[in-house]
TILOTOR-62282 format. One record per residue (C-alpha): residue in three letters; x, y, z. Coordinates in steps of 0.001 Angstrom, whole numbers, plus 500000, padded with zeros to 6 digits. Layout:
> ALA:X:Y:Z
...
% end
This chain:
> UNK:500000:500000:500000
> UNK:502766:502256:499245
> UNK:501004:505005:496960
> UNK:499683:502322:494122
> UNK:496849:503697:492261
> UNK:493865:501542:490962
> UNK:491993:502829:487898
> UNK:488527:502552:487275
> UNK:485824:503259:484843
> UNK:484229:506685:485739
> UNK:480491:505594:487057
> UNK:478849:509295:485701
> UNK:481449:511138:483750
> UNK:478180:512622:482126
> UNK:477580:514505:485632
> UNK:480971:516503:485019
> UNK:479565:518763:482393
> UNK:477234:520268:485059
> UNK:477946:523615:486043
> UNK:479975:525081:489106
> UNK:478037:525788:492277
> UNK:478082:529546:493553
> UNK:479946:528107:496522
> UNK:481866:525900:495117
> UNK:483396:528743:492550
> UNK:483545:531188:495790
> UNK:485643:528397:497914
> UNK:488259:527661:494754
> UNK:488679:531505:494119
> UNK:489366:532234:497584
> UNK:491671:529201:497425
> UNK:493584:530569:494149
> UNK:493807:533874:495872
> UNK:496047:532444:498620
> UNK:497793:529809:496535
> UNK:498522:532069:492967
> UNK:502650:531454:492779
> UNK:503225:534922:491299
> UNK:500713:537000:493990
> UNK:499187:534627:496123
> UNK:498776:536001:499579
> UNK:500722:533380:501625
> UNK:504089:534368:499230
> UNK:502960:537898:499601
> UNK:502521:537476:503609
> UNK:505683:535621:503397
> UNK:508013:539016:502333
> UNK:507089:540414:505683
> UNK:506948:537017:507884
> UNK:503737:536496:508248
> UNK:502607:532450:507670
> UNK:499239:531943:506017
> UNK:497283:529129:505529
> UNK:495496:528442:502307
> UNK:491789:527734:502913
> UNK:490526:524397:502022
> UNK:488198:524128:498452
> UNK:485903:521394:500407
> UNK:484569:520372:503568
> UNK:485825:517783:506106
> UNK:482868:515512:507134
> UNK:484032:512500:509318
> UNK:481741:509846:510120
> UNK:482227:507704:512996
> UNK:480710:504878:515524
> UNK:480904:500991:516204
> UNK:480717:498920:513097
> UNK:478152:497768:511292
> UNK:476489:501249:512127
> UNK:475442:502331:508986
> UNK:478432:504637:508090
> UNK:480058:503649:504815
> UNK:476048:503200:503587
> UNK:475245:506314:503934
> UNK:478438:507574:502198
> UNK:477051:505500:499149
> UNK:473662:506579:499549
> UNK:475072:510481:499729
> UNK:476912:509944:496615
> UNK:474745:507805:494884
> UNK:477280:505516:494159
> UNK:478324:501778:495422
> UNK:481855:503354:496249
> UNK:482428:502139:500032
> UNK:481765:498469:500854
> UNK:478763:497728:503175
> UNK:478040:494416:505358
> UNK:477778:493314:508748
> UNK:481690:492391:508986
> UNK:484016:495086:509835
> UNK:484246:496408:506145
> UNK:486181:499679:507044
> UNK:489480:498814:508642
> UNK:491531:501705:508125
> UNK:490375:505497:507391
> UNK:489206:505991:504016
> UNK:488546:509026:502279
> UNK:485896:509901:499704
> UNK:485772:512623:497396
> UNK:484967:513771:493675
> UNK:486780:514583:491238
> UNK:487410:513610:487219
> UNK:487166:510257:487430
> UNK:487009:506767:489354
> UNK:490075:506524:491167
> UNK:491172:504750:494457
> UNK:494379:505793:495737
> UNK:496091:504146:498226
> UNK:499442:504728:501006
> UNK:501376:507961:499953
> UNK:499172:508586:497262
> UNK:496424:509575:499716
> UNK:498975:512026:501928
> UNK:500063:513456:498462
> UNK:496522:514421:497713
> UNK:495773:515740:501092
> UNK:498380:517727:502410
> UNK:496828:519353:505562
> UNK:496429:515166:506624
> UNK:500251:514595:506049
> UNK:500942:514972:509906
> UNK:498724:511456:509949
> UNK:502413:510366:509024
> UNK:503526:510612:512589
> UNK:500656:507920:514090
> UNK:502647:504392:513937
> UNK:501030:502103:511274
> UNK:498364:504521:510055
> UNK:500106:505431:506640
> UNK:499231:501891:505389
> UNK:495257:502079:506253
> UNK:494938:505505:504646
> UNK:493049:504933:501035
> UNK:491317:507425:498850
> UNK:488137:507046:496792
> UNK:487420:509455:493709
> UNK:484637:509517:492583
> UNK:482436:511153:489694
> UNK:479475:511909:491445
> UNK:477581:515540:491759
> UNK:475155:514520:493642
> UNK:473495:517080:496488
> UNK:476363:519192:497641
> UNK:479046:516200:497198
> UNK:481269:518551:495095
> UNK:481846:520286:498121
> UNK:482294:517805:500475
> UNK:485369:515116:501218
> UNK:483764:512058:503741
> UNK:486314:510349:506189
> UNK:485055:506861:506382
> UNK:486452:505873:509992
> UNK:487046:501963:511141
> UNK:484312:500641:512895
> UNK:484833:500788:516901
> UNK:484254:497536:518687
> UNK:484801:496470:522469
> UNK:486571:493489:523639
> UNK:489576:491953:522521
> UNK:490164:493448:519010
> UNK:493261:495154:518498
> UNK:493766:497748:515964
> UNK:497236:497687:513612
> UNK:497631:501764:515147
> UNK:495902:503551:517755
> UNK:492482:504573:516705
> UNK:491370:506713:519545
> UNK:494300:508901:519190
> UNK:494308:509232:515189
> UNK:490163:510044:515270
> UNK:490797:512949:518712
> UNK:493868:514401:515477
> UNK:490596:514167:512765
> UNK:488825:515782:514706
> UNK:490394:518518:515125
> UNK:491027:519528:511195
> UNK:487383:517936:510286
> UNK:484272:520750:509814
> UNK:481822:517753:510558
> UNK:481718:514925:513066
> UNK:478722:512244:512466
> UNK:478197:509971:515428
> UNK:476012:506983:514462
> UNK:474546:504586:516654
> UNK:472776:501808:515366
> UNK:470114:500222:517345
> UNK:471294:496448:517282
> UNK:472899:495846:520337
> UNK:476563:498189:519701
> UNK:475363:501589:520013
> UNK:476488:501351:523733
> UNK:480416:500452:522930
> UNK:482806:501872:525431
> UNK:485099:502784:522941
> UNK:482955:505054:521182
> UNK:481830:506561:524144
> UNK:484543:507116:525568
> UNK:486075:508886:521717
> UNK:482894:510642:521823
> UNK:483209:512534:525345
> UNK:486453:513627:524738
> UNK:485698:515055:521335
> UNK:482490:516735:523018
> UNK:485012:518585:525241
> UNK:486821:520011:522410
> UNK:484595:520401:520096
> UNK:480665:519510:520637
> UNK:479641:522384:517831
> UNK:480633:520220:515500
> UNK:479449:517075:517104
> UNK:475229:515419:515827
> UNK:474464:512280:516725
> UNK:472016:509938:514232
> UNK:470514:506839:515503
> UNK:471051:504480:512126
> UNK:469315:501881:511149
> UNK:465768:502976:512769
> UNK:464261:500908:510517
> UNK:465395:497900:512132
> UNK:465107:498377:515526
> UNK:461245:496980:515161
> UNK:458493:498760:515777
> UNK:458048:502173:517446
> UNK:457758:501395:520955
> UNK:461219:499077:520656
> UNK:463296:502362:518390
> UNK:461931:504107:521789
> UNK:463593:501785:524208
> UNK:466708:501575:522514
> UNK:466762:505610:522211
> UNK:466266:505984:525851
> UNK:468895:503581:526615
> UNK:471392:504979:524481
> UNK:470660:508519:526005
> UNK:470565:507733:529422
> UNK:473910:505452:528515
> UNK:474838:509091:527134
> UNK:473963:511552:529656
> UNK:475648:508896:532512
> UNK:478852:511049:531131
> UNK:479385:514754:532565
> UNK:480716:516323:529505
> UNK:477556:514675:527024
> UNK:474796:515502:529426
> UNK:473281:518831:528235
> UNK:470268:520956:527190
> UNK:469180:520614:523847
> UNK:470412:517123:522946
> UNK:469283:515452:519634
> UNK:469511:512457:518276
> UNK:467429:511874:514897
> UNK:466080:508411:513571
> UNK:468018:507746:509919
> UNK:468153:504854:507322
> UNK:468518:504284:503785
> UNK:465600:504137:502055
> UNK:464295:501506:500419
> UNK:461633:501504:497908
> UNK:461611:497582:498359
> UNK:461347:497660:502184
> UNK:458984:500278:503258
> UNK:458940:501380:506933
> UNK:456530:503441:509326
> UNK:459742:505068:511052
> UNK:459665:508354:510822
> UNK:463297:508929:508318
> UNK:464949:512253:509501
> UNK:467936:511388:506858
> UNK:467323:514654:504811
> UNK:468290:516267:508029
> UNK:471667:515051:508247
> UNK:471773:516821:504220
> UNK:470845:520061:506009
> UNK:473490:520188:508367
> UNK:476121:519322:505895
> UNK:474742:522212:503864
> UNK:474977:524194:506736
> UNK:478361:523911:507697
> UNK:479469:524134:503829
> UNK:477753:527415:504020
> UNK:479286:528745:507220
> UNK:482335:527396:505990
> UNK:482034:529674:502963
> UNK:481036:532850:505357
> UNK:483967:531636:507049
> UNK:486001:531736:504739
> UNK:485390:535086:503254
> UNK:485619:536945:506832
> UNK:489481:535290:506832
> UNK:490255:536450:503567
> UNK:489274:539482:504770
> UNK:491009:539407:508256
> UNK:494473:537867:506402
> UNK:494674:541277:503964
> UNK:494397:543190:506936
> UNK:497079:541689:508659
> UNK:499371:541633:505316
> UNK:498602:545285:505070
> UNK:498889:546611:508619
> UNK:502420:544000:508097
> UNK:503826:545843:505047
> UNK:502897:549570:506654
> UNK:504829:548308:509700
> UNK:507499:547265:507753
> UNK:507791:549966:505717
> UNK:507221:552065:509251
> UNK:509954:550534:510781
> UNK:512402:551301:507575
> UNK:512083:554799:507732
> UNK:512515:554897:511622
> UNK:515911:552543:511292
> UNK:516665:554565:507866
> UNK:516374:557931:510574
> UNK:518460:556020:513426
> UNK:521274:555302:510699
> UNK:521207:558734:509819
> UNK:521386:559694:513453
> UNK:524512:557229:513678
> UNK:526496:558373:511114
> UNK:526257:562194:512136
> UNK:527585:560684:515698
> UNK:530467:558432:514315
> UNK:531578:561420:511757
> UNK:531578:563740:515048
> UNK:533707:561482:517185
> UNK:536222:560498:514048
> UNK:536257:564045:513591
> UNK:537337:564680:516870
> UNK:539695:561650:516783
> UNK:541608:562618:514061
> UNK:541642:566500:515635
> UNK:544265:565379:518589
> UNK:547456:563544:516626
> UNK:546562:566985:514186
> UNK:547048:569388:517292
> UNK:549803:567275:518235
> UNK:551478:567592:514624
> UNK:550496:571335:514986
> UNK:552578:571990:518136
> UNK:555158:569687:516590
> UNK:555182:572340:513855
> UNK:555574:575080:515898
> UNK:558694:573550:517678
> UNK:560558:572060:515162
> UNK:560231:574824:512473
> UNK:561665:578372:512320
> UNK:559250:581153:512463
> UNK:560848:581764:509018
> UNK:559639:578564:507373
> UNK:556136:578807:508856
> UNK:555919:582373:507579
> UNK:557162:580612:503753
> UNK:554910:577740:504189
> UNK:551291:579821:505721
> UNK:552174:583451:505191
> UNK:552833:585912:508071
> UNK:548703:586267:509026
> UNK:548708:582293:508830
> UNK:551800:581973:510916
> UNK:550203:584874:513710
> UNK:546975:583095:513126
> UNK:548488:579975:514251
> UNK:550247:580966:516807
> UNK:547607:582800:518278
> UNK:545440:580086:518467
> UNK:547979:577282:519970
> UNK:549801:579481:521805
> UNK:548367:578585:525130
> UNK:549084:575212:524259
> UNK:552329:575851:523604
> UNK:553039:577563:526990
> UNK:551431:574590:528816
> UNK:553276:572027:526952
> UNK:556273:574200:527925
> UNK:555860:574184:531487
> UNK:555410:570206:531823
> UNK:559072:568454:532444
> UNK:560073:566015:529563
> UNK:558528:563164:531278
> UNK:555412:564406:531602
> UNK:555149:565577:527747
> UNK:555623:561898:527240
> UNK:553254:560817:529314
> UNK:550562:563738:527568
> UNK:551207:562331:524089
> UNK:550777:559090:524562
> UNK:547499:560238:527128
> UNK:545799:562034:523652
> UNK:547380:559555:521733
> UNK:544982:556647:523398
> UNK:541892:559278:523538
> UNK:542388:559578:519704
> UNK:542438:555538:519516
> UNK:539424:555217:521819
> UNK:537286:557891:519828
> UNK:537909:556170:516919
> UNK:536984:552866:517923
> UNK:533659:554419:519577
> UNK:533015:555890:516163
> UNK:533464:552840:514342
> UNK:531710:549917:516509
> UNK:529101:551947:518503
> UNK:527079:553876:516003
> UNK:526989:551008:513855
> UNK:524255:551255:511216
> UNK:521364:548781:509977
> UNK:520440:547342:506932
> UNK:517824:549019:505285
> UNK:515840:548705:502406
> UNK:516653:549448:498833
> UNK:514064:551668:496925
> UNK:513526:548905:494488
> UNK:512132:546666:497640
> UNK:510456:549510:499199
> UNK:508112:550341:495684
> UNK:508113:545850:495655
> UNK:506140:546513:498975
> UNK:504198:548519:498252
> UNK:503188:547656:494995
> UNK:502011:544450:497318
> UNK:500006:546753:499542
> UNK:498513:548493:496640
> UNK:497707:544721:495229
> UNK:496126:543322:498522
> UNK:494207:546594:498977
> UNK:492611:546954:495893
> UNK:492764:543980:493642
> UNK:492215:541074:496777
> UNK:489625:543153:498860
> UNK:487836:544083:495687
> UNK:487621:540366:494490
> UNK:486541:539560:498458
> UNK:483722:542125:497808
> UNK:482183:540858:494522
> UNK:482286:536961:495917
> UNK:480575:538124:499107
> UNK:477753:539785:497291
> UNK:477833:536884:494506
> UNK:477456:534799:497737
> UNK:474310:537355:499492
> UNK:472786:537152:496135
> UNK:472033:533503:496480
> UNK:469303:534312:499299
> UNK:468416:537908:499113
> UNK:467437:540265:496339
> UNK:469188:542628:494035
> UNK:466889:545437:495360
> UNK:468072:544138:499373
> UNK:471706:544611:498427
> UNK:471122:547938:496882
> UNK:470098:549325:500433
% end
């Protein structure tokens, strides 16, 4: 199971001609918007570290409960397709994914991490790699082009072990799925520990997404036994803390079957609802990030920007500093060559070399130098050389290593930036506009948008 692919014959390649869904367009453009190569917004959040995740084209729906519970039958039924195998045997023994696409297709192993790349942590969970498969299928049935299913094993008490640990890879699903499904069937394994036990702790971290289906209600006899088994499977329910609250439904599904009519009361188009539900607040959801991830890119590229000019104005600030001090370092060993000047040369020579107002000028100016310098013995002359000497050194080396300067950017970057800013300003938020209304136009009126 090492990435193999199986082909198959495409069951309704006729259904591909069908047009886009609203949502379905408004999901892949917001998609393309984050994942363009040239000016997507995670490479454009990326110039100014900021990490972005693309948001997903579908929905994550994962079904789970004990086996036999109906799961992988309602999958086909959804579809309306034979794609997952159904039976009273544990049929499902690894996660399986379904999904449409261009054609039949199951992909197996690495093939199925390739495809899903927001699942490739599943990597990590010893053994699970091998019990990962993918089904693509054809069909555009309901609101399937919007929606991937995760197929889970079925959960059983007892003595059967499982070739990775199940609990622990269904709390991960959980946490990237939109959708959790909990179905209990009514013969006899609604009650299993294991599921129970999965269940509470997902309804810690995340009962919104959790609705539980009693399966099968067609076979649980007639009303007053579906009634029974309900009330045990609640009370079995509400025994734990964290599952015991207001509100708490549990709908009677099955598939239907024109052969095998049944009184029970089928609440399956329900279960439809709330997948169409959560693809639609997934699209709302989706549109308030794209909207919340050009804000951040924006205020991100004004603060870089911001921050440029204030380290461009520190540098500036630096240099003025370092030029003082080497200034004023290279001043002493010239007063020193000055006075050196004045001793060593005849008034003659100076009066050649400056002129007689530079010579007075000079004189003028160092002469109290002079006199001082005069007045110290020969050791102490030494020891005042080598004194301004060091002070000259030290300046230096304070001009040089402690008004260092910072890198900055170069114009071309800076107009890069904000050509960006100008980009996710007016051509993203514009394009976030139009899909919202294209989306508010699906329920309300021209003239209700025009107010």
């Amino acid at each position: 199971m090492s990435g193999k692919i199986k082909n198959r014959n495409a069951a309704n390649a006729e259904a591909l001609t069908g047009g886009v869904s609203c949502d379905e367009r408004i999901l892949r453009d917001c998609h393309q918007l984050y994942t363009d190569p040239a000016s997507g917004l995670i490479s454009v959040a990326e110039t100014v570290g900021v990490k972005l995740l693309a948001p997903r084209k579908k929905i994550t729906v994962m079904l789970m409960g004990n086996h036999s519970a109906g799961k992988s039958s309602f999958i086909n039924w959804y579809v309306e397709e034979h794609i997952q195998r159904t039976g009273v045997a544990i049929e499902t023994q690894g996660f399986s994914f379904v999904t449409s696409g261009r054609k039949r297709e199951s992909l197996t192993g690495n093939a199925t991490l390739h495809l899903y790349p927001h699942f490739k942590p599943l990597q990590e969970f010893k053994g699970v790699s091998e019990y990962l498969s993918t089904e693509i299928c054809t069909s555009r049935q309901k609101r399937f082009s919007l929606v991937t299913f995760v197929d889970s094993p079925g959960l059983v008490d007892g003595d059967m072990k499982y070739p990775f640990d199940v609990d622990e890879v269904i709390m991960w699903l959980g946490d990237v799925c939109d959708l959790i499904l909990v179905f209990f069937d009514p013969m006899g394994q609604a009650l299993c520990k294991r599921s129970l036990n999965i269940v509470e702790k997902l309804n810690d971290k995340h009962g919104d997404r959790l609705h539980f289906y009693l399966s099968k209600a067609d076979e649980a006899g007639g009303e007053s036994d579906r009634q029974r088994v309900m009330m045990q499977i609640v009370q079995e329910l509400c025994k734990r803390p964290g599952l015991n609250k207001c509100g708490f439904d549990m709908p009677t599904i099955y598939i239907p079957n024109p052969n095998k009519p049944s009184r029970c009361v089928n609440q399956i188009e329900d279960v439809c609802r709330t997948i169409e539900k959560t693809i639609n607040q997934t699209v709302q959801n989706t549109l308030n990030s794209l909207e919340k991830d050009c804000e951040v890119i924006s205020d991100a590229i004004a603060d870089t920007i911001s921050n440029d000019r204030q380290v461009s104005a520190s540098n500036r600030r630096a240099r003025c500093k370092s030029c003082f001090l080497t200034l004023l370092g290279f001043s002493v060993p010239l007063a020193l060559a000055a006075l050196l000047v004045l001793g060593v040369l005849s008034k003659e020579l100076l009066e050649v070399a400056l002129g007689p107002e530079g010579t007075e000028t000079l004189s003028l100016y160092l002469a109290p130098a002079v006199k001082l310098f005069e007045t110290l013995s020969v050791e102490q002359q030494l020891y005042g050389v080598g004194g301004m000497v060091l002070l000259s050194f030290l300046l230096l080396i304070f001009a040089r290593y402690f008004f260092r300067t910072q890198p900055t950017m170069s114009g071309k970057q800076k107009r890069q930036l904000q050509e960006k800013l100008e980009y996710v300003q007016e051509v993203v938020k514009t394009k976030k506009k139009k899909l919202y209304d294209e989306y508010l136009r699906q329920s309300v009126s021209d003239q209700d948008m025009d107010m």
